[in-house]
C-alpha positions in Angstrom: 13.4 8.9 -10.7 13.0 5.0 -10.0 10.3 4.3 -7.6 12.7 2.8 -5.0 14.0 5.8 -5.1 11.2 7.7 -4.9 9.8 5.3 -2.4 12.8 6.3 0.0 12.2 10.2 -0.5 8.4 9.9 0.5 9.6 7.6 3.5 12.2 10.5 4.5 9.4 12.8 3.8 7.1 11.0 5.9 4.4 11.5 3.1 2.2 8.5 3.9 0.1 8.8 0.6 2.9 8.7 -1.4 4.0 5.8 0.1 1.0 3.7 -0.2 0.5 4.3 -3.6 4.7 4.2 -4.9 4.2 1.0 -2.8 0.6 -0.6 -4.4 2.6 0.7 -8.1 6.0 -1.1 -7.2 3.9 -4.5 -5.9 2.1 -4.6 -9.3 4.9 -4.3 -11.0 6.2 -8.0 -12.7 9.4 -8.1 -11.1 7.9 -8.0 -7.6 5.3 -11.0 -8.0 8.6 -13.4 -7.9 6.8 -15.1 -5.0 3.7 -15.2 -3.8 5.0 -14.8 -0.1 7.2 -11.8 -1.1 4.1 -10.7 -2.9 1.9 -10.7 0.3 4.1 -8.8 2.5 4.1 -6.2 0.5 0.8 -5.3 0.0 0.6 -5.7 3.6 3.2 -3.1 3.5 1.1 -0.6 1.9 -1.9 -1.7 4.0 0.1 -1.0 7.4 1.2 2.4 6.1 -2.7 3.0 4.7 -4.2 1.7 8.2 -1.5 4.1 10.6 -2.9 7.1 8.6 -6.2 5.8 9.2 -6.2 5.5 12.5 -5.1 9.0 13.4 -8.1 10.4 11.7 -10.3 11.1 13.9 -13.5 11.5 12.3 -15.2 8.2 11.3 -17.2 9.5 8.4 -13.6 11.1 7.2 -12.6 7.7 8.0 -14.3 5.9 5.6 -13.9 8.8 2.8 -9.9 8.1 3.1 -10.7 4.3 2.2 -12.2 5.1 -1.0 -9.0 5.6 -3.1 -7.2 2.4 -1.2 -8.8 -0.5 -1.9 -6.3 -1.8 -4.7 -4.1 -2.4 -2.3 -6.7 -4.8 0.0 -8.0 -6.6 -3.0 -4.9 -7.6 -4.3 -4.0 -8.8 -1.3 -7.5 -11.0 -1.0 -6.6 -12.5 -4.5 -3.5 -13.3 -3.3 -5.3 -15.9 -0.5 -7.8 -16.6 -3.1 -6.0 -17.6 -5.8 -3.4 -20.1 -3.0 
């Protein structure tokens, strides 16, 4: 299965971790980085879908924990203003 494709199932799904991380994969990938703008908006794309999760925990120690496996997708977005 592509990960567009798979992409679409786990939005149908409504499997937000799936989607996040299909999303961070498919954003690394070469073909995606055609433009730095294009490149942006979608790791902001993963980054909206990790923050909604976030937001409806409502522990802030459990919180936190759900960051720890998510931060490819902020620090490639902060190289992407770094390296402008």
């Amino acid at each position: 299965m592509n990960s567009k494709l798979a992409f679409a199932q786990a939005k149908k799904l409504e499997t937000r971790e799936e989607q996040w991380k299909l999303s961070t994969q498919w954003f690394k990938s070469k073909s995606l980085w055609t433009t730095r703008k294009g490149a942006e908006a979608n790791y902001r794309k993963a980054i909206s879908i990790i923050e909604t999760t976030r937001s409806e925990i409502q522990l802030s120690a459990l919180r936190v924990e759900f960051l720890a496996d998510k931060r490819d997708a902020y620090d490639a977005l902060i190289r992407r203003y770094l390296i402008r």
